[in-house]
NUKOL-602202 format. One line per 2 residues: their letters; for each residue x, y, z of N, C-alpha, C, O. Coordinates in steps of 0.02 Angstrom, whole numbers, plus 50000, padded with zeros to 5 digits. Layout:
BEGIN
a> X/Y/Z/X/Y/Z/X/Y/Z/X/Y/Z | ...
This chain:
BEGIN
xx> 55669/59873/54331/55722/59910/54297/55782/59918/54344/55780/59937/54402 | 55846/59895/54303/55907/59906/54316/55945/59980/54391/55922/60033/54371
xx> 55970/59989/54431/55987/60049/54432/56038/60083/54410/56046/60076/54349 | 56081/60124/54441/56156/60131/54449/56207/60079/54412/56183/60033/54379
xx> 56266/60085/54416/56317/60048/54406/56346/60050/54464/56359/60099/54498 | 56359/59975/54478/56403/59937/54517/56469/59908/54528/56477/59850/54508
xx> 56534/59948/54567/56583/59892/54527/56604/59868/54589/56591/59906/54635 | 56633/59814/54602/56650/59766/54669/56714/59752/54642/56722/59734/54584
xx> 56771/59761/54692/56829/59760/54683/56844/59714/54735/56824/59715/54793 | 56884/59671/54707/56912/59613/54756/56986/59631/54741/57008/59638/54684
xx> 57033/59641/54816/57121/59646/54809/57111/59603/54870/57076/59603/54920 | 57185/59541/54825/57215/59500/54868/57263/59521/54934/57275/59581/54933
xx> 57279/59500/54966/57319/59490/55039/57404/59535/55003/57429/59589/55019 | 57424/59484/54954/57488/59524/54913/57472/59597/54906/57499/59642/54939
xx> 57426/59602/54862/57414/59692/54853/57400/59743/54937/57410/59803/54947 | 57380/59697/54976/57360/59736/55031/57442/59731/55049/57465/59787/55038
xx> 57488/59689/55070/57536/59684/55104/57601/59748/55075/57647/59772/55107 | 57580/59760/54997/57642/59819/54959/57601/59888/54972/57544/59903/54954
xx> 57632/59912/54996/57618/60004/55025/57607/60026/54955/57551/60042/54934 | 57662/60026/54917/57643/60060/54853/57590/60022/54791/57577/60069/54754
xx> 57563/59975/54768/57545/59944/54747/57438/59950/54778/57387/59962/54746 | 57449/59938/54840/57407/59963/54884/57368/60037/54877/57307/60038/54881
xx> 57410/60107/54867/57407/60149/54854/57391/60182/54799/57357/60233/54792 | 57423/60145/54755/57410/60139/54699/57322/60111/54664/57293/60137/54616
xx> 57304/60066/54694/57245/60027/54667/57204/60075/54716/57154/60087/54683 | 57198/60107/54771/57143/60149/54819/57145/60205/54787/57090/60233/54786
xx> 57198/60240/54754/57207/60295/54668/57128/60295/54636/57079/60332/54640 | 57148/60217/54592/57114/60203/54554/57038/60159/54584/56990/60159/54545
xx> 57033/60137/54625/56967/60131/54650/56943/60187/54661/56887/60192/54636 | 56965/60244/54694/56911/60293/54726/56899/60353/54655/56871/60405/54672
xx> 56919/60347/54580/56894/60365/54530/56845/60329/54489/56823/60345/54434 | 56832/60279/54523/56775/60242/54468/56724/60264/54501/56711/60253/54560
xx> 56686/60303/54455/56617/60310/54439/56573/60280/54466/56599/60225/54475 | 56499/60276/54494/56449/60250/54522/56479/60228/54588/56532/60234/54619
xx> 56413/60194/54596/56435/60164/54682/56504/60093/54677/56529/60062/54630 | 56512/60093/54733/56574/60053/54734/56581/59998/54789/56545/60010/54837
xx> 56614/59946/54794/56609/59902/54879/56691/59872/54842/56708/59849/54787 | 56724/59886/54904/56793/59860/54896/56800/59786/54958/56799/59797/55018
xx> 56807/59723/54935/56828/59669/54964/56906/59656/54989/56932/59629/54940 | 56950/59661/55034/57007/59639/55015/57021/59581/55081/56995/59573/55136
xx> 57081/59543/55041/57081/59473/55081/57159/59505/55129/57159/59566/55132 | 57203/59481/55155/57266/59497/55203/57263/59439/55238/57238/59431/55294
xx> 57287/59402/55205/57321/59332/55218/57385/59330/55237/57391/59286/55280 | 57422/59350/55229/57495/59373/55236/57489/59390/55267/57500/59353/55315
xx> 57469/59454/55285/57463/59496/55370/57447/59435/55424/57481/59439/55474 | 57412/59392/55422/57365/59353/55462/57405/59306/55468/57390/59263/55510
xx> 57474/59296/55427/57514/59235/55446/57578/59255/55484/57609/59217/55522 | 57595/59319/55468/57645/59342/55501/57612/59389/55575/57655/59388/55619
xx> 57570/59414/55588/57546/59408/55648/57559/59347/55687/57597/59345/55735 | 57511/59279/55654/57512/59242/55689/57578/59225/55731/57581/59225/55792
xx> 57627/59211/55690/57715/59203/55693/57740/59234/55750/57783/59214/55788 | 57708/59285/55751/57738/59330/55805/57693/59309/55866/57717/59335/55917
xx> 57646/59278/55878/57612/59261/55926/57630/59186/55930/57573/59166/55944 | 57653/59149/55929/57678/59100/55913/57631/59055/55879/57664/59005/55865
xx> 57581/59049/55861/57524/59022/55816/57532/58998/55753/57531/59035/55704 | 57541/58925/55749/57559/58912/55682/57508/58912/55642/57450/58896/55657
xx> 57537/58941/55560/57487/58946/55525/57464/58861/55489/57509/58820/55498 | 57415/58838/55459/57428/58769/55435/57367/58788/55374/57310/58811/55378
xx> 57416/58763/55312/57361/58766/55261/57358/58702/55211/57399/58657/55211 | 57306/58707/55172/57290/58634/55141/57259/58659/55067/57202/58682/55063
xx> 57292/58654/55024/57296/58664/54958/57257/58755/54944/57212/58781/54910 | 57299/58772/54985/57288/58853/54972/57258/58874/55029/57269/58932/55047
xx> 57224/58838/55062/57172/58859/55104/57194/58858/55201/57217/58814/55237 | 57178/58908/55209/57204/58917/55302/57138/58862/55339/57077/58869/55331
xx> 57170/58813/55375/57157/58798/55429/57135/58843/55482/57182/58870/55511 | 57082/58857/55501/57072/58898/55563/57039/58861/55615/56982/58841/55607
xx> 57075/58850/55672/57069/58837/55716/57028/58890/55779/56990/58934/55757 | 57035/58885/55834/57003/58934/55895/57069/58990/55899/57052/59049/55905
xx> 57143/58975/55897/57179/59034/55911/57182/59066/55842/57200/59125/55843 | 57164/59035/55770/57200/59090/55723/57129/59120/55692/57124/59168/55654
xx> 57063/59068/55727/57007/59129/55712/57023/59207/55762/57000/59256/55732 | 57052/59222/55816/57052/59261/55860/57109/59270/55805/57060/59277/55768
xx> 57172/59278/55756/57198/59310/55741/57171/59335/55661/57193/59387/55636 | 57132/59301/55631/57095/59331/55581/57060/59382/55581/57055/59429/55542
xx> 57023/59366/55651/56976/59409/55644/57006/59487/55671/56975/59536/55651 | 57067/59497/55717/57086/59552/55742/57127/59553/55675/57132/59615/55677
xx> 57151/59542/55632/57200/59558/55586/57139/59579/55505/57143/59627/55468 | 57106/59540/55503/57061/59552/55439/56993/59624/55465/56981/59682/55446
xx> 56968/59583/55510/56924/59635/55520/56946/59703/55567/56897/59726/55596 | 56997/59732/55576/57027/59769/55626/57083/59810/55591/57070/59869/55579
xx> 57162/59779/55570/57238/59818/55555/57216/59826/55479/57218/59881/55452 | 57195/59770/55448/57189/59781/55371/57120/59827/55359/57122/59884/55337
xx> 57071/59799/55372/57011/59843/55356/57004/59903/55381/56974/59944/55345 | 57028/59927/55450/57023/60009/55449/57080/60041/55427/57077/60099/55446
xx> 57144/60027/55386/57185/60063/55375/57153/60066/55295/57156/60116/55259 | 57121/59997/55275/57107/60043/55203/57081/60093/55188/57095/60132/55143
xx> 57002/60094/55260/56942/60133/55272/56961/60203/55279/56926/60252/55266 | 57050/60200/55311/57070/60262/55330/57103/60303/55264/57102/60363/55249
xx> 57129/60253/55236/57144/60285/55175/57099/60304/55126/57102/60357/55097 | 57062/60265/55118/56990/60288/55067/56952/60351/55094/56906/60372/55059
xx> 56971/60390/55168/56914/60440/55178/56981/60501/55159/56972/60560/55142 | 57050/60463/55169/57100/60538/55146/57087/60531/55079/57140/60555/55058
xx> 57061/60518/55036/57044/60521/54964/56962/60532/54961/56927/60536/54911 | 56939/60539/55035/56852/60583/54974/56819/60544/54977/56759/60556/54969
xx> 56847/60458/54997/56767/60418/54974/56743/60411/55055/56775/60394/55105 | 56692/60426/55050/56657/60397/55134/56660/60344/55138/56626/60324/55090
xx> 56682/60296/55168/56684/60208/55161/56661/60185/55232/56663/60237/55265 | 56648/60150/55260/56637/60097/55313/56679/60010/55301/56683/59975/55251
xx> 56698/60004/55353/56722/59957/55337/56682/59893/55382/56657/59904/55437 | 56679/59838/55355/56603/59782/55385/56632/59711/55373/56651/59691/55318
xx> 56633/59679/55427/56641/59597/55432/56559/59580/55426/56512/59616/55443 | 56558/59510/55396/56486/59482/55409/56435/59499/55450/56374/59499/55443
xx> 56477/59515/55500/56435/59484/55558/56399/59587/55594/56359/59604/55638 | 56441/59623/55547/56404/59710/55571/56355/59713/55515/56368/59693/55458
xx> 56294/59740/55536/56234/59746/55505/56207/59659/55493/56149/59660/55473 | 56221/59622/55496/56210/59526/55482/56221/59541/55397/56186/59513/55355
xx> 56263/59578/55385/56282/59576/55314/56279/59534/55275/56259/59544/55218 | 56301/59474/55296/56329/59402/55277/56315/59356/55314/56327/59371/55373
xx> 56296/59311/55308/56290/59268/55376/56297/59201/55328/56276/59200/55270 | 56333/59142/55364/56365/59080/55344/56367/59020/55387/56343/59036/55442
xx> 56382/58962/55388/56367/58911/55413/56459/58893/55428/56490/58930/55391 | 56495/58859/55460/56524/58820/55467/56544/58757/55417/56516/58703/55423
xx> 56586/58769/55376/56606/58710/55331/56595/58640/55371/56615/58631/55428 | 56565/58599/55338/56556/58529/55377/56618/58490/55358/56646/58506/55306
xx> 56636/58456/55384/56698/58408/55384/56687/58356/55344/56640/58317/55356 | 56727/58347/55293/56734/58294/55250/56811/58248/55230/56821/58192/55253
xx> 56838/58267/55203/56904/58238/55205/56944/58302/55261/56982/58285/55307 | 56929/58363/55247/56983/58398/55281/56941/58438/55339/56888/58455/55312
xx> 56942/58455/55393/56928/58488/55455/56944/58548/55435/57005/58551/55429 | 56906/58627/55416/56958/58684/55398/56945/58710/55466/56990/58746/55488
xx> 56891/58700/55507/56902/58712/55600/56841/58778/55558/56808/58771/55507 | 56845/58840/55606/56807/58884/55609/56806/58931/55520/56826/58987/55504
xx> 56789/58903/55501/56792/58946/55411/56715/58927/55373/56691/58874/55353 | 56695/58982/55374/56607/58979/55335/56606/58984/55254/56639/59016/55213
xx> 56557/58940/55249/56530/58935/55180/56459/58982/55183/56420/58966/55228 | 56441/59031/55143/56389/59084/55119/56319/59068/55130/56292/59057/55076
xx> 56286/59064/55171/56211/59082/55168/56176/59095/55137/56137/59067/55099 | 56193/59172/55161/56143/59231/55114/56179/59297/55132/56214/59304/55183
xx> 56166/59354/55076/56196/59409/55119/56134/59467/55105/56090/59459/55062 | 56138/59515/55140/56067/59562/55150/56096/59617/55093/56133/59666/55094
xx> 56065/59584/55049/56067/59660/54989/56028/59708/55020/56047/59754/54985 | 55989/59733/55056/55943/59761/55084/55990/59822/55122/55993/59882/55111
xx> 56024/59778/55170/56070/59843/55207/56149/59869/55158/56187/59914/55176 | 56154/59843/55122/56211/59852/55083/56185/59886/55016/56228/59897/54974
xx> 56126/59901/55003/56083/59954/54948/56080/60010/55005/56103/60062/54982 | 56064/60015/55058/56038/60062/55102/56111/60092/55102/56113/60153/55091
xx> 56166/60064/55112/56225/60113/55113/56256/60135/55058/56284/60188/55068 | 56262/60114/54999/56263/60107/54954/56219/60188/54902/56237/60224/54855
xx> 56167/60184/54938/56126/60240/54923/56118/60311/54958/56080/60358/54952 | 56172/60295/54999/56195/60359/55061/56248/60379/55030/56265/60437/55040
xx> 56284/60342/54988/56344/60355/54970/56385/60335/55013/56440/60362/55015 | 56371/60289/55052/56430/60265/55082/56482/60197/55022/56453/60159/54984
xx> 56534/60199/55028/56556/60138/55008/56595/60072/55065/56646/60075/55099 | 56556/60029/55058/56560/59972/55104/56619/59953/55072/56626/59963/55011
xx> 56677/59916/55118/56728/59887/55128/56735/59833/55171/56744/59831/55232 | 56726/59770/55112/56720/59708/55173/56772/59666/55174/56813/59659/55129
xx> 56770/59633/55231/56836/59583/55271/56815/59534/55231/56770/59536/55190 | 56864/59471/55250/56838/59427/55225/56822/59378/55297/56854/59327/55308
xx> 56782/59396/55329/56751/59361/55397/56670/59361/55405/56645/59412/55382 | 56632/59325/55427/56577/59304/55408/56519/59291/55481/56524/59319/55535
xx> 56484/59259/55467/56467/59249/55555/56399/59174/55532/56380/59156/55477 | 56378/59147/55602/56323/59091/55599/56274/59131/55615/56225/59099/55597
xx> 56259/59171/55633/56226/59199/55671/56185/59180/55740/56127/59192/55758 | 56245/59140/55775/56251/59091/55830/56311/59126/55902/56318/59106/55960
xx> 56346/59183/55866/56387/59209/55897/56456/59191/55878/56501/59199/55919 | 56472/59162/55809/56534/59149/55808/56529/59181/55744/56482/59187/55705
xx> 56626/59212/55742/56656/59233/55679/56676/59177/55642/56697/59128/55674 | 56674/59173/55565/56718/59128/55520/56744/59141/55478/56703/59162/55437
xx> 56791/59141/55457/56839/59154/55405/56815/59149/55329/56767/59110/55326 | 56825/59165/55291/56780/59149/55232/56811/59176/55194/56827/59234/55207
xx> 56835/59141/55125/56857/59179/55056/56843/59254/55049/56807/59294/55081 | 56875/59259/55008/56867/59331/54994/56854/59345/54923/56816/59389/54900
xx> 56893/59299/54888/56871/59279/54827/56772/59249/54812/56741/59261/54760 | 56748/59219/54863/56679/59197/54878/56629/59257/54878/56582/59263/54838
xx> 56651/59313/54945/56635/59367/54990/56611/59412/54912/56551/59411/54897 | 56658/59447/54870/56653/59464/54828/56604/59448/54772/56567/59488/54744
xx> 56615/59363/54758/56551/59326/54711/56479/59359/54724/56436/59391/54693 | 56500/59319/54819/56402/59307/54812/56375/59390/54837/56314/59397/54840
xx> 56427/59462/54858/56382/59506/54858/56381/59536/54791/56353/59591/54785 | 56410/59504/54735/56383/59553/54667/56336/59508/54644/56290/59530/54611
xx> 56339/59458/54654/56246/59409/54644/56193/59431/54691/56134/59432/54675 | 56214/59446/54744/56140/59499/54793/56107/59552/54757/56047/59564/54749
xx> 56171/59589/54734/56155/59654/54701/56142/59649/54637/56134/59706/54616 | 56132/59598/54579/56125/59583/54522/56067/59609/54504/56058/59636/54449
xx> 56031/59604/54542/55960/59626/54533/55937/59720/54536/55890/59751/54511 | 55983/59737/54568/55980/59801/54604/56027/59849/54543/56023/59909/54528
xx> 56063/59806/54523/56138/59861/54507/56154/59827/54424/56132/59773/54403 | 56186/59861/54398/56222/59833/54333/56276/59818/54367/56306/59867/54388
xx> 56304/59753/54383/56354/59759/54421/56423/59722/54383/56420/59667/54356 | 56484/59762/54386/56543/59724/54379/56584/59720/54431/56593/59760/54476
xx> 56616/59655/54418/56651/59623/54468/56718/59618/54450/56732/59582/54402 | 56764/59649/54481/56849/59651/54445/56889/59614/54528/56892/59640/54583
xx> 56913/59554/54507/56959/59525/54554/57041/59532/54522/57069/59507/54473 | 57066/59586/54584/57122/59603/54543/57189/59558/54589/57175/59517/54632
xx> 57259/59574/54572/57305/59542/54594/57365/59551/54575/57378/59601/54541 | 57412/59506/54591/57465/59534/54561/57492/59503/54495/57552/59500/54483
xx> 57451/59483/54459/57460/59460/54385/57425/59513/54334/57388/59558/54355 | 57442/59504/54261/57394/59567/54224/57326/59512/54194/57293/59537/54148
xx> 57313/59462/54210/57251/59408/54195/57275/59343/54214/57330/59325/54237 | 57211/59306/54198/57241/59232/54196/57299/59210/54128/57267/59206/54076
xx> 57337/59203/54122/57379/59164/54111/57391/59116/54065/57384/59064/54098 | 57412/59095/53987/57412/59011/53961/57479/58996/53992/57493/58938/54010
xx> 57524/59048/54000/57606/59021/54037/57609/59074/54098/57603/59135/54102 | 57620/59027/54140/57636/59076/54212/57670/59104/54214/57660/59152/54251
xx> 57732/59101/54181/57790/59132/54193/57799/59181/54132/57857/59198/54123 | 57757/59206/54094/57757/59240/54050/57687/59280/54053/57632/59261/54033
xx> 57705/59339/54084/57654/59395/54085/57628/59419/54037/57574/59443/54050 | 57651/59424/53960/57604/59445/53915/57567/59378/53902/57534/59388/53851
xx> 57558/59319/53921/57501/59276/53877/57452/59290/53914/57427/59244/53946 | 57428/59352/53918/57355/59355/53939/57304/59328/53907/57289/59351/53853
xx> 57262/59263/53938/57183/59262/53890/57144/59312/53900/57119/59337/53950 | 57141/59327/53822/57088/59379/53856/57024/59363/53860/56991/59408/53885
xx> 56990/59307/53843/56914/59294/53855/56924/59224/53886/56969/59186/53867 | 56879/59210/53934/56859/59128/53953/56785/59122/53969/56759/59153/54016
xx> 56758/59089/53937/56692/59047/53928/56702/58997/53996/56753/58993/54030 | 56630/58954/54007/56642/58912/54040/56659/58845/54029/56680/58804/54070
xx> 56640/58835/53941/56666/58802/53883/56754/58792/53895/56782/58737/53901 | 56786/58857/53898/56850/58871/53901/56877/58837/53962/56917/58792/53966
xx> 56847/58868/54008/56892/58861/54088/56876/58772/54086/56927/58740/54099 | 56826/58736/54075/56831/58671/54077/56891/58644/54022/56932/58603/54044
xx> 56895/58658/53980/56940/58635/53932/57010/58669/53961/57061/58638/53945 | 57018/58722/53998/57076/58762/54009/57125/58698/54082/57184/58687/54094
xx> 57056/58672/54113/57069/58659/54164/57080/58577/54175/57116/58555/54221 | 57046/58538/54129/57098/58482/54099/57158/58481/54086/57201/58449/54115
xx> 57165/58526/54031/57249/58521/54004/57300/58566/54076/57355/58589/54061 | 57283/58571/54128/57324/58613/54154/57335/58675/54159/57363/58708/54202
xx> 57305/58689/54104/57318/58785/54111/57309/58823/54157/57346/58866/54180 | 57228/58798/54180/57208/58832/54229/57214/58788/54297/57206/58728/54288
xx> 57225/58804/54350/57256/58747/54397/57276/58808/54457/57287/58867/54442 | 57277/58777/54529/57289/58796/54604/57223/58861/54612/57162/58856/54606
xx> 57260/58915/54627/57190/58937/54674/57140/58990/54625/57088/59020/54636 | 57187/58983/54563/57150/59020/54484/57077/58975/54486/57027/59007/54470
xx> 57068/58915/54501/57016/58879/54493/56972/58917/54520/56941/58959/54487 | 56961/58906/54595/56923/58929/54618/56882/59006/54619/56825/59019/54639
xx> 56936/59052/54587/56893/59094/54559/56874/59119/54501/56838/59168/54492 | 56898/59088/54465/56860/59071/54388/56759/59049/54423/56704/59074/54416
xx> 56784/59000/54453/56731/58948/54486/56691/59015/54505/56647/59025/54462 | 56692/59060/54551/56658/59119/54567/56639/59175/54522/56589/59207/54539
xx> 56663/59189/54479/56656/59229/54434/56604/59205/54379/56562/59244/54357 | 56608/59138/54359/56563/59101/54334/56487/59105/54360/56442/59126/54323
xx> 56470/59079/54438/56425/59100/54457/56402/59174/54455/56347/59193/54436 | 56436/59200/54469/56445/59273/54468/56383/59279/54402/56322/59277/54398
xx> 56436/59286/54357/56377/59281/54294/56316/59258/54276/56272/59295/54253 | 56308/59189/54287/56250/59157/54286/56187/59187/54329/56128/59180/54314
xx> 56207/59214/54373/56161/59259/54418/56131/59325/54403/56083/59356/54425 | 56196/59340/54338/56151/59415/54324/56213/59464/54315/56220/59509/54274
xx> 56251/59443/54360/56308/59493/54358/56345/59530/54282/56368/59503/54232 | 56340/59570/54293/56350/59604/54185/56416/59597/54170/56424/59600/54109
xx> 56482/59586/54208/56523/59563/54173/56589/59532/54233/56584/59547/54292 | 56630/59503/54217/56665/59495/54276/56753/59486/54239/56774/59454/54191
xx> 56791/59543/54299/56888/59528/54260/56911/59524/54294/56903/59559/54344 | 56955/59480/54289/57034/59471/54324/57081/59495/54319/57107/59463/54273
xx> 57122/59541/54336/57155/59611/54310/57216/59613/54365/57222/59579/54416 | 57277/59680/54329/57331/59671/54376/57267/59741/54415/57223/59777/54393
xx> 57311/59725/54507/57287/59777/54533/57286/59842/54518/57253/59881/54551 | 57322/59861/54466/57336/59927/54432/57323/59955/54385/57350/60005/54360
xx> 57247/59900/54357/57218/59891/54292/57135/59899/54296/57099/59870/54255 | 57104/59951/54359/57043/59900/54363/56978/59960/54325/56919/59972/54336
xx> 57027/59983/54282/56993/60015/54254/56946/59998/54208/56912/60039/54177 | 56942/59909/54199/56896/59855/54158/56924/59877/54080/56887/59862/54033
xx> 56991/59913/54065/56994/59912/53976/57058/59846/53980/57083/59826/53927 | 57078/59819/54039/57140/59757/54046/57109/59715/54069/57058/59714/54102
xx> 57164/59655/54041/57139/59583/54095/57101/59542/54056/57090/59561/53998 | 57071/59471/54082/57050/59432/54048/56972/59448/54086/56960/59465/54144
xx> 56928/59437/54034/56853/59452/54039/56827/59375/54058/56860/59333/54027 | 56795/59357/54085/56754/59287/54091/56682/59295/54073/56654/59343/54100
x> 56652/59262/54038/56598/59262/53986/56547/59213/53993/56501/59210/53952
């Protein structure tokens, strides 16, 4: 039998980078009901750091290149400026939170992307992650707040989606939790015209997103987490939305089915 309700909140790098927008969505996260785990990515932070260190950023169809100097700036920028200022804000609002890269408690643990057409250098693909210690906090009432950084469990950090990070810990917990999964951003859903904010879909099948994703509709880094949310489901997960960050109250946004 089922327990609790679960909701896993994924905010992009954009929402982390606007003070008010930011503020706004830690509002409305720290009123939802049951237990909670907030994911957020700070990509932006992590490129304009770099800049200032002279470290070029280099990316390849959405995706950061991490090398040996911009893992050392991921990881002080994701797991460090972004993750304890949210942690800090979430305890001036009441929620007890911790904030956790992969690699505290072996939360997460991941392999090294193998090289195929593109080298992404130090950036992990998912393992496994320990529902075990993330129920244990979870059931303290703590709410976990994770980076999007990962580990081999070899001694190295890796960079890792955040969009992913989010997937595979509401498939850990599928079993444990009724769990929903809201990846929010700065759109109010996916989209049939980009440039027109009310064509929200509001439902996509996986029927849909294949047919969405032929004709174009769906296309750049929307793929990939459709692609997650999908699994997401198939695993158990009870429902999964794509929502503006200011919506994650699950009554907006496009539902995936």
């Amino acid at each position: 039998m089922k327990k609790d309700f679960l909701t896993i909140v994924k905010v992009g790098g954009a929402i982390v980078e606007d003070k008010e927008q930011l503020e706004l969505l830690l509002d409305n996260f720290s009123a939802i009901p049951g237990h909670r785990i907030l994911v957020h990515g700070g990509g932006r932070r992590a490129t304009q750091v770099a800049a200032r260190l002279g470290i070029e950023s280099k990316m390849v169809n959405g995706r950061r290149i991490t090398d040996s100097d911009m893992l050392e700036v991921v990881t002080m920028v994701y797991g460090g400026l972004v993750n304890k200022n949210i942690v800090a804000r979430l305890q001036a609002r009441g929620v007890n939170a911790i904030g956790l890269t992969g690699a505290d408690m072996d939360v997460i643990r991941s392999h090294r992307r193998p090289v195929k057409d593109i080298d992404y250098g130090f950036v992990g693909d998912v393992d496994r992650v320990d529902a075990d210690q993330l129920e244990v906090l979870l059931e303290k009432g703590i709410t976990p707040v994770l980076a999007p950084l990962t580990h081999d469990g070899q001694g190295t950090m890796l960079n890792t989606n955040a969009d992913t990070i989010a997937s595979v810990a509401a498939q850990a917990l599928a079993d444990r939790y009724e769990v929903t999964l809201i990846y929010c951003f700065e759109k109010p859903g996916v989209l049939s015209d980009p440039d027109d904010d009310t064509s929200v879909i509001p439902h996509i099948t996986r029927e849909d997103f294949t047919r969405l994703t032929a004709d174009g509709t769906i296309s750049g880094g929307m793929i990939p987490k459709i692609e997650n949310a999908l699994q997401a489901l198939e695993a158990g997960v009870r429902r999964v939305i794509i929502t503006l960050a200011t919506a994650i109250d699950g009554q907006h946004g496009t539902i995936i089915e």
